[in-house]
Every structure is written in structure tokens, then in C-alpha cells.
C-alpha positions in Angstrom: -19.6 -87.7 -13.0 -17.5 -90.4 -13.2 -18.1 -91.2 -16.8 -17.5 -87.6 -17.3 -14.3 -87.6 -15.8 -13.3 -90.8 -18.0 -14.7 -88.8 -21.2 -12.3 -86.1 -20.1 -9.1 -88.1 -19.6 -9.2 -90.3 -22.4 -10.3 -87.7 -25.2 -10.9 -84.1 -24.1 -13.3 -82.0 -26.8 -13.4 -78.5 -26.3 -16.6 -78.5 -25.2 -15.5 -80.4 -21.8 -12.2 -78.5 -21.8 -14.7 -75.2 -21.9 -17.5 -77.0 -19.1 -14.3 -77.7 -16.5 -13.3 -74.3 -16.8 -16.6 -72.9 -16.6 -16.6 -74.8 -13.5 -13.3 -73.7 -11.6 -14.4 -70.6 -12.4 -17.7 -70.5 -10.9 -16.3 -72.0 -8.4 -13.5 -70.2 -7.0 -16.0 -66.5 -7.8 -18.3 -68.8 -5.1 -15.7 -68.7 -2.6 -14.3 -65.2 -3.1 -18.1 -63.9 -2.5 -18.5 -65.2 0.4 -15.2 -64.2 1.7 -15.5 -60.8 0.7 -18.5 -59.3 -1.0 -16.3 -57.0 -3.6 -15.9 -53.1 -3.7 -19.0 -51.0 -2.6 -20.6 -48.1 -3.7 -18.4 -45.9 -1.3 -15.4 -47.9 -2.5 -16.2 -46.1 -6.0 -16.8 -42.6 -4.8 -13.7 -42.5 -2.9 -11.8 -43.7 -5.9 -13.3 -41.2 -8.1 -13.1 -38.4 -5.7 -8.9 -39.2 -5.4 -8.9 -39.7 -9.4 -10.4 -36.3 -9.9 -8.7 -34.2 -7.5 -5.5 -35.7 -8.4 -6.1 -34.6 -12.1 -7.3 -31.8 -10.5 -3.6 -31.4 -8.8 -1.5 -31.3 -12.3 -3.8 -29.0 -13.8 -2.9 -26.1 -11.0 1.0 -27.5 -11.2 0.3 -26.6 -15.0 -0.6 -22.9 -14.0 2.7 -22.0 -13.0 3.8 -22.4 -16.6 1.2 -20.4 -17.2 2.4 -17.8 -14.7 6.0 -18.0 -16.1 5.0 -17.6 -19.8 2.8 -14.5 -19.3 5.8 -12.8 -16.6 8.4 -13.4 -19.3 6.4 -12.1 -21.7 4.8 -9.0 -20.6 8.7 -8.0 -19.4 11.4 -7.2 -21.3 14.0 -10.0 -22.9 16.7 -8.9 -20.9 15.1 -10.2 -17.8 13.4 -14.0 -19.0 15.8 -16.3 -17.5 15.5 -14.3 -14.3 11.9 -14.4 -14.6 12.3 -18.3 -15.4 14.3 -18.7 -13.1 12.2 -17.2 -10.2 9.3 -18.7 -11.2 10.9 -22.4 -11.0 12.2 -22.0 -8.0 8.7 -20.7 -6.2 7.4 -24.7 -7.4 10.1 -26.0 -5.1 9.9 -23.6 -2.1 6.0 -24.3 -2.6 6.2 -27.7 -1.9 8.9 -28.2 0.2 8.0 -26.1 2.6 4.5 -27.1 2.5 5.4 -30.5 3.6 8.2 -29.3 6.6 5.7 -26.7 8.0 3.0 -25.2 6.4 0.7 -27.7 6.3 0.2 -28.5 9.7 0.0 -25.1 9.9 -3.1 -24.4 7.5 -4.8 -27.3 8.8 -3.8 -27.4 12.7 -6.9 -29.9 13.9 -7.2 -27.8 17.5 -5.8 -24.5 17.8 -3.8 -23.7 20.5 -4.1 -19.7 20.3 -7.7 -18.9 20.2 -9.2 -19.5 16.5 -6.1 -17.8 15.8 -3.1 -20.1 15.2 -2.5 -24.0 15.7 0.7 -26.1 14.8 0.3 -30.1 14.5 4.2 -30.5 14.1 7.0 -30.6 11.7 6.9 -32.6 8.6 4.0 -35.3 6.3 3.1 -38.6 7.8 -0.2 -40.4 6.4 -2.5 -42.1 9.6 -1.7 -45.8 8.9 -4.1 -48.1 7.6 -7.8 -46.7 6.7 -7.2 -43.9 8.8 -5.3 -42.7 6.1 -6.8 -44.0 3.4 -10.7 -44.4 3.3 -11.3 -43.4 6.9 -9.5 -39.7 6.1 -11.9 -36.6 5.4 -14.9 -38.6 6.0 -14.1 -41.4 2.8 -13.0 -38.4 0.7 -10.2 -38.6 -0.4 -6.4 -39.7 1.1 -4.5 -37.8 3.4 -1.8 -38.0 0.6 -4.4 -36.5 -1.8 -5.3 -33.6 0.4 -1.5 -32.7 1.6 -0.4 -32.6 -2.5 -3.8 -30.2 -3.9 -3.3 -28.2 -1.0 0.6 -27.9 -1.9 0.2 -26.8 -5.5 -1.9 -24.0 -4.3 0.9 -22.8 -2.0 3.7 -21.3 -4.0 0.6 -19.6 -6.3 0.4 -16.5 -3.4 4.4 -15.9 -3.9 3.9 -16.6 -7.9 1.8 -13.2 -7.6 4.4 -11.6 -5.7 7.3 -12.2 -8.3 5.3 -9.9 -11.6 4.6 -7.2 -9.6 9.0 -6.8 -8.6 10.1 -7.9 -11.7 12.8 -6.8 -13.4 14.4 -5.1 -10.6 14.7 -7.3 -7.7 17.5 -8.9 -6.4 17.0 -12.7 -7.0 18.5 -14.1 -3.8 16.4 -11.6 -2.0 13.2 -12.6 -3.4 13.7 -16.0 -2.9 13.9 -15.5 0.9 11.0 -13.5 1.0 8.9 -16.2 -1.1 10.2 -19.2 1.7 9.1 -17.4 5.0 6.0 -15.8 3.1 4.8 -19.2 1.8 5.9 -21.3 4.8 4.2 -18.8 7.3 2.2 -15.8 6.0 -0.3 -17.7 3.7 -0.7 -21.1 5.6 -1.4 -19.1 8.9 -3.9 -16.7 6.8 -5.4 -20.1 4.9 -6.1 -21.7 8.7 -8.3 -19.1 9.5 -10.6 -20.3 7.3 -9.8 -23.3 5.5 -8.3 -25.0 8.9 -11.6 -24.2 10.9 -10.4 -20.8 12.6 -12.2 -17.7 13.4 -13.5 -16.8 10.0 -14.9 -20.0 9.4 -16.6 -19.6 12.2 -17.8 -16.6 11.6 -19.3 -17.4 7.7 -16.9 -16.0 5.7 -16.9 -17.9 2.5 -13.7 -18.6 0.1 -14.7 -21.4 -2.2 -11.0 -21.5 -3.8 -9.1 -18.4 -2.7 -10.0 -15.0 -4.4 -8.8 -14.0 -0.8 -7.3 -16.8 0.9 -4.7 -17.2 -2.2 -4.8 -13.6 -4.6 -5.0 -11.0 -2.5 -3.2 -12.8 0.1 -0.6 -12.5 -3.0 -2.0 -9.4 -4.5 -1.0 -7.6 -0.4 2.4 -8.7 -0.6 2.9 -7.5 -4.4 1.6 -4.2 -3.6 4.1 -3.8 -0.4 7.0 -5.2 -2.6 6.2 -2.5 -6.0 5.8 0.0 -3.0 9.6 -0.6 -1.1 11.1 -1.5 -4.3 9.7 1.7 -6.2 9.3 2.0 -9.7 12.0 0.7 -12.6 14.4 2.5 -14.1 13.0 5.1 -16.5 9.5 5.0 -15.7 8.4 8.0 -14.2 10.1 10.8 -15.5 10.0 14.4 -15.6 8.0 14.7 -19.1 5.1 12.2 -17.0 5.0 8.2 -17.4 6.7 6.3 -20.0 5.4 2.9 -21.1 8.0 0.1 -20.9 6.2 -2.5 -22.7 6.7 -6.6 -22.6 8.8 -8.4 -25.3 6.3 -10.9 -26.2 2.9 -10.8 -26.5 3.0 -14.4 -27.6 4.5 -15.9 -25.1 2.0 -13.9 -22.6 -0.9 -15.3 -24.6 0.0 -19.1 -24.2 0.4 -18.1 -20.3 -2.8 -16.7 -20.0 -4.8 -19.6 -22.0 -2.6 -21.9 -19.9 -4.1 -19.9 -16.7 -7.1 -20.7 -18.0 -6.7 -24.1 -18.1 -5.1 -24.5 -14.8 -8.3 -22.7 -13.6 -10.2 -25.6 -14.3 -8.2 -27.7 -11.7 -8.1 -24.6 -9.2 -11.7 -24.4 -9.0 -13.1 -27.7 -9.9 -10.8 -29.3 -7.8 -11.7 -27.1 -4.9 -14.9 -29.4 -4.9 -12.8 -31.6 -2.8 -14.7 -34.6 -4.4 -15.5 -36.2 -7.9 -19.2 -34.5 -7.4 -20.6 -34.6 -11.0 -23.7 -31.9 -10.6 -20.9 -29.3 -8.7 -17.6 -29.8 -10.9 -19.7 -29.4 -13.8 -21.6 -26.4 -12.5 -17.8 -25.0 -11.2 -16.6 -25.3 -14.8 -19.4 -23.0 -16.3 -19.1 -20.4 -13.8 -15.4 -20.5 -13.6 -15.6 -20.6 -18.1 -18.7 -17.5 -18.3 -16.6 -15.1 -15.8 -13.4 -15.5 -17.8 -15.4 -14.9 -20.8 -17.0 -12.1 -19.3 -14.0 -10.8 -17.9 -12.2 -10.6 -21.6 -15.4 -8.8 -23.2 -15.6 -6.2 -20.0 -11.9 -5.3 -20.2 -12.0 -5.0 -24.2 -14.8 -2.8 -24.1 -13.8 -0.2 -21.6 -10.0 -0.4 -23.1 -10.6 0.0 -26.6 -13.0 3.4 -25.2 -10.5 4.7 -23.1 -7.3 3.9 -25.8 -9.0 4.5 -28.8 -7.7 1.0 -29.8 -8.1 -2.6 -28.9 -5.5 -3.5 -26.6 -4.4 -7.3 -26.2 -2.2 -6.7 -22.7 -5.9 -5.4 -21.2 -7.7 -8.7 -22.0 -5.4 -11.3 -21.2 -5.4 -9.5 -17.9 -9.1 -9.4 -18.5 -10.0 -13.1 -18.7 -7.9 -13.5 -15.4 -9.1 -10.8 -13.7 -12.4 -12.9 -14.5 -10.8 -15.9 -12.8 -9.8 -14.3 -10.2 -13.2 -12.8 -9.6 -15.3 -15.9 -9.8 -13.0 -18.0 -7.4 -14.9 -17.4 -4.1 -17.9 -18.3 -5.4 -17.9 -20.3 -8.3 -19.9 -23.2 -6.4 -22.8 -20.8 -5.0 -23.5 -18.8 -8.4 -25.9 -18.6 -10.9 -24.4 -18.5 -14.5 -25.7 -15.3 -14.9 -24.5 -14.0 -12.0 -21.1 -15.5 -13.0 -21.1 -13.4 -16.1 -22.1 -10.6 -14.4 -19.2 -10.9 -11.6 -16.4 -11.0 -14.6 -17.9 -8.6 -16.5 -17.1 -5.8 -13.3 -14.3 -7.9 -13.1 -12.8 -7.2 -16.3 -14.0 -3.4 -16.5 -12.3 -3.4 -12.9 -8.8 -4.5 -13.9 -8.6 -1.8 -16.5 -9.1 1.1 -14.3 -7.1 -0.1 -11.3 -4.4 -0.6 -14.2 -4.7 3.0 -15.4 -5.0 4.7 -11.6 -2.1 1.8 -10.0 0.4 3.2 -13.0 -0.6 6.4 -14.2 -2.0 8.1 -10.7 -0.7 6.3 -7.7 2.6 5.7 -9.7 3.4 2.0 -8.2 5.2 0.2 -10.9 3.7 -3.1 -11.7 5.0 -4.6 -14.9 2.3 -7.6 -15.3 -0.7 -5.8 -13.3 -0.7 -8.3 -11.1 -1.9 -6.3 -7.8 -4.9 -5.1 -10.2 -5.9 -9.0 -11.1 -5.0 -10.7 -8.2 -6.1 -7.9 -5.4 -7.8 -5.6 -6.7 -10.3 -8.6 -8.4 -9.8 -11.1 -5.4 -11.0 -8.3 -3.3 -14.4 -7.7 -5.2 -14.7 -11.8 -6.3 -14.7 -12.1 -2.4 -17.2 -9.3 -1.6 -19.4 -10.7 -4.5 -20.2 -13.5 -2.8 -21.9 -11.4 -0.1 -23.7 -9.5 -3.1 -24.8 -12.6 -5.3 -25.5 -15.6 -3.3 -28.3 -15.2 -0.3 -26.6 -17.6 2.3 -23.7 -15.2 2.8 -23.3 -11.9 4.1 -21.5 -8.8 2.7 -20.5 -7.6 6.2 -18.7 -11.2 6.8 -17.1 -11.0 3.6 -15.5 -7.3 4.3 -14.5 -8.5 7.9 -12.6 -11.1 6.5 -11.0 -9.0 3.5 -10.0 -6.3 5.6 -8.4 -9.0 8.4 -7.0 -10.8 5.6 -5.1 -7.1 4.3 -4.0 -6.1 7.6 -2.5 -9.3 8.6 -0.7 -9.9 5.4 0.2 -5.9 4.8 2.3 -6.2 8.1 3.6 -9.1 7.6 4.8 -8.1 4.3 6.4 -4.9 5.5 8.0 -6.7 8.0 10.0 -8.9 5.8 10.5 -6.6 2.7 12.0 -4.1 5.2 13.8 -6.7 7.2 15.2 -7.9 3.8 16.1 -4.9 2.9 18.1 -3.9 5.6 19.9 -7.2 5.9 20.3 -8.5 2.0 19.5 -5.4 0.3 16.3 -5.9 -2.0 17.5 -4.3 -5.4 19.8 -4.3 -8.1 22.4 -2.0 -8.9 21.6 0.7 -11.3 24.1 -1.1 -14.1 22.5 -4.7 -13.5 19.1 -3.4 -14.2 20.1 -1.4 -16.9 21.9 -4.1 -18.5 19.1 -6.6 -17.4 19.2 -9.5 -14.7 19.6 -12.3 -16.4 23.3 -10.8 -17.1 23.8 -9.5 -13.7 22.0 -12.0 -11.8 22.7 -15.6 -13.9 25.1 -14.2 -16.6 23.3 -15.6 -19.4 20.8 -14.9 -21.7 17.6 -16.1 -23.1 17.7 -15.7 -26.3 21.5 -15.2 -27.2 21.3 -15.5 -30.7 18.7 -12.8 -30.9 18.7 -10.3 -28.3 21.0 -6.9 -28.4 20.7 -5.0 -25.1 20.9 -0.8 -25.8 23.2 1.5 -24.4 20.4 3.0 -22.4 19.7 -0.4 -21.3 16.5 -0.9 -23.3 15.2 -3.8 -24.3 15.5 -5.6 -27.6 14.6 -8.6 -30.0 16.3 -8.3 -32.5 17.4 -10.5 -35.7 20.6 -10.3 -37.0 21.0 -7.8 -39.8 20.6 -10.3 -43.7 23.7 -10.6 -45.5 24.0 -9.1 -48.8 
């Protein structure tokens, strides 16, 4: 050693250079083993778990451009930056009020009324230490993790409300209805199964929220198109006249970015980085949308003669929509089969919603969202074994009464304080003049006498 040492200090090689290295190395790893053996297998599962479901969180934050892009564009021009607008602003009140009250509302820990309702206080605060770290949900994931998914999901029930009273609601109006709906409607609904209450107990099954989330929304749409009535123009004496969107486009990119979101909706409603059950999520969440376009272009193109583009965008999310409750328990075929009604669904509870029942519903939102949560949620009784179709109805059923009173509660109390629609001349001349005085396309768009809607170019020169 000692001659070694000499070697080294009078003329270092690189090969001693690389040995003494070699050695430091070896022997500081040494003494870090045996201090602490290095991560462990659960270590890597509840990293992966948190990677996922945070990728999992931005791909739902992405839906509500999706939402916003297919509003604006199956509405007219004069109405987009109120659209925008509404849709923005439903992000915020999402999360905000997520975090002051509504989830320790959703997810109580011990009820204190029944199965019914529980409140574990105002505001966020991670457990310190492992408690909120690896120790939370069993080593699944953070508590941060589980409060910021759970958050994105929120303002997607009010999301749902805003198509279905567009282009005739009063902005300020909606926006208080959105705050007190998403703060207290949906999280008290969501406990009751997602928090541990009654319907949990019971069975009732709601993998990502066919119920829990869209027909939650789909009830308050349909009590908002009922109070607000129908636009301007749209039922007249000579029978119904079709007022239709400005840009089929712009609707396109929202529903493909619906799509897309979907994947983070569903797969993240895993609550873990599970390989065998994301992937399996994926396929059935991918086969019903499929499904759901080819059933809805089918049964449009018989009853219109033609092929229509509005029927199948809704038709792919109608197939969302249905799959959602049990895209972990299905079979791919029975996936395919559950979008397939799905998207034949959505087409006639268009026509009978506009053309029968005469509620005005300019996106056919309550058609995707409730009419297709409804039957995504009863399919799960129907398709997979472990469930039953009389727990599924119970929990449909208390899910529509709850959230139909509710609703009438605060569109009429709205009403009768705020007022809850525009003046005849703001809707006519469209609410993003009335409501924001500006306009979304201003280089482009010429609004009518009558108040119809137009996208127009500029006449050529010469």
C-alpha cells in the first residue's frame, strides 16, 4: 500500500488515478448501503402511480378546451366570447371552490348525517410527513395528487350545464349558479358514493362518473333549458326552425379534444399506474367511442336521408359518456356494444328533446351527458355479473331527484333575485355585445337585423 501511495504521489498514470477512484467510490456506495438500503419496490409503484395520475390530471384540464371549442362552435358567432368566456371561468370556480369546500365535502372520512352528508372543514392541508405522502390512500398516491384529479373533475358537471343555456343566459347569473352547484350539489352527490356513503354501501358502481359527473350535469342542464325556455326564434308557429352552429370545425377539434381528455378521465380513474387495468380502460373507453360514432351515423343518415356531422361528434361522446361507469369491468365487446346503443340513443333523444318535448338545447348536451350517463350507468347492471341492475336504478333515480331539486331551487331562486335571461335586444343582437361588448371575430362577423347569425368575409374589391 505504501509503495502504492508513493507510485501515486510522485507520478500518477491514469490507471492509479482510475483504481483510487474506483475505490472512493466503492467505498462511499459501502457506506450508503448500509445506511439505507435504497428505494423499494413500493417506492416505485407509488412513484408511478403519482406520475400517471398526474398525467392523467392535464389530460381532463385539456377537456375543457375541448368543451369550449365544440360550445362555440355548434352556437352561433355572435355568442363565442360569451361562450369562452363561461367556459374559462367554470376552470376557476372548479378549483377554487374545490379546495375551500367541496372536497372535504366529497370525501368527508365519517359522516355525521347518516351515510348522507359529512364535512371535514374548510380549506387543503396535506397530513405532514408520510402521512401525506406514502402513508396516504394506502401508498397510492399523495394527498396532493388525489385533492388536484379530483378537482379537474369538478367544474366538468357545471361545463354540461353551460351548452344546454347557451346563447341566452345571463352571464353573471350563470356564474352563480355554476359556484353553489359545483361547491355543493355535485361534491354532496359524489360523497355518496365516491366518499363511502350510502350508495357505496349499497353496490352501486360509478367507475368515473356516467352518473356521479353527467347526469349529475345532464339534471341541471335539463332544469336550466326548461326555466330558461327556448331561444329566440325557435319554435314558431309554422313548427321548429333549426338554428344551426357557426363552426363545425371548431366543434370537430372539441370533440377529438374530448376524446383525448377521455383518456385521462377514465384511465386515470384507475387511481394507480396499474398496467393490465389502464390499458384495458383505454380499449373500452377507445371501442365505445368508436361504436358510439358508427351507431349515431347509421341511424342519422336513415332518418335524414343524409350523413350528418353534428349527430356523430355527439355520437362518439355519447359513447364516452356511456362507457364511463364501467370501462374497468367490461369486456371489449361489450364495450362496443354499450356505444353502439349509446350512439343510436343520442340521436333519438336529440330528435324527441327538440322536435317533441320542445326543450331547447343548442349542443345536445342533456341527450349526451343524461340521457347516455343514465344508460352507461344502468349498463353496468346489464353487462358485468358482479353488479346489479336494481342498484344501478336506485342510485340513478336518487342521483335525479336529489340534483332535479336542487337545481330548481337555485335556477328559480336566481331567477327571482338576478333574473336569469337576457333582454330580447341582447339576445338578438348576441351576448358577446350585450354581455362583454366585443366580439370574436370582428373582422368577420356581420350580425342581421333579425339578429341572425353570420360569418361573413368582406365583400372583394373590384
Amino acid at each position: 500500500m505504501k509503495e502504492f501511495l508513493y507510485r501515486f504521489k510522485q507520478k500518477p498514470t491514469k490507471a492509479t488515478i482510475f483504481t483510487m477512484l474506483s475505490l472512493l467510490i466503492l467505498g462511499a456506495y459501502s457506506a450508503y448501503a448500509q445506511e439505507d438500503a435504497g428505494p423499494t419496490a413500493a417506492d416505485a409503484v407509488f412513484v408511478a402511480n403519482n406520475v400517471w395520475m398526474l398525467v392523467a390530471t392535464f389530460l381532463v384540464f385539456i377537456m375543457h378546451l375541448g368543451f369550449a371549442s365544440i360550445e362555440s362552435g355548434l352556437t352561433r358567432a355572435k355568442n363565442t366570447t360569451n361562450i369562452l368566456f363561461k367556459n374559462v371561468s367554470i376552470v376557476a370556480i372548479g378549483i377554487l371552490t374545490y379546495a375551500i369546500v367541496g372536497f372535504n365535502l366529497m370525501y368527508p372520512g365519517d359522516f355525521s348525517i347518516g351515510q348522507y352528508f359529512g364535512f371535514a372543514g374548510f380549506g387543503i392541508a396535506s397530513p405532514e410527513g408520510a402521512a401525506g405522502l406514502i402513508a396516504y390512500a394506502d401508498g397510492g398516491y399523495t394527498y396532493w395528487t388525489d385533492f388536484i384529479f379530483q378537482a379537474m373533475f369538478a367544474a366538468t358537471a357545471a361545463t354540461i350545464v353551460s351548452g344546454a343555456v347557451a346563447e341566452r343566459i345571463k352571464l353573471s347569473s350563470f356564474l352563480v349558479f355554476s359556484t353553489i352547484f359545483v361547491a355543493l350539489v355535485y361534491t354532496i352527490a359524489g360523497s355518496w358514493k365516491w366518499g363511502g356513503g350510502w350508495l357505496d354501501a349499497m353496490g352501486f358502481y360509478d367507475f368515473a362518473g356516467s352518473t356521479l359527473v353527467h347526469s349529475v350535469g345532464g339534471w341541471g342542464a335539463l332544469i336550466g333549458a326548461l326555466i330558461l325556455g327556448p331561444r329566440l326564434g325557435k319554435y314558431t308557429k309554422s313548427g321548429l326552425k333549426p338554428i344551426p352552429g357557426h363552426s363545425l370545425p371548431l366543434a370537430t377539434i372539441g370533440m377529438f379534444l374530448l376524446w383525448f381528455g377521455w383518456y385521462g378521465f377514465n384511465g386515470g380513474s384507475v387511481l394507480s399506474a396499474d398496467p393490465g387495468l389502464v390499458s384495458l380502460v383505454f380499449v373500452t373507453t377507445s371501442l365505445a367511442a368508436a361504436a358510439g360514432i358508427i351507431g349515431a351515423m347509421v341511424i342519422s343518415w336513415i332518418v335524414f336521408k343524409k350523413p350528418d356531422l353534428s349527430m356523430i361528434l355527439n355520437g362518439s361522446l355519447a359513447g364516452l359518456v356511456g362507457i364511463t361507469a364501467g370501462a374497468d369491468v367490461m369486456t371489449p365487446l361489450s364495450a362496443v356494444i354499450i356505444g353502439l346503443i349509446a350512439g343510436v340513443i343520442v340521436v333519438f333523444s336529440v330528435i324527441i328533446i327538440d322536435k317533441y318535448v320542445k326543450i331547447d338545447d343548442p349542443v345536445g348536451a342533456i341527450s349526451v351527458h343524461l340521457v347516455c350517463g343514465i344508460w352507461g350507468t344502468l349498463a353496468v347492471g346489464i353487462f358485468a355479473a358482479d353488479f346489479s341492475f336494481m342498484t344501478q336504478l336506485i342510485g340513478v333515480l336518487a342521483y335525479g331527484v336529489f340534483t332535479v331539486v336542487c337545481a330548481l331551487i337555485l335556477f328559480l331562486a336566481i331567477k327571482l333575485i338576478m333574473g336569469l335571461r337576457v333582454s330580447e335586444e341582447e339576445e338578438m343582437a348576441g351576448l358577446d355585445i350585450g354581455e362583454h361588448g366585443m366580439e370574436a371575430y370582428p373582422d368577420f362577423q356581420q350580425i342581421s337585423d333579425s339578429g341572425g347569425s353570420t360569418m361573413n368575409y368582406p365583400p372583394s374589391e373590384g
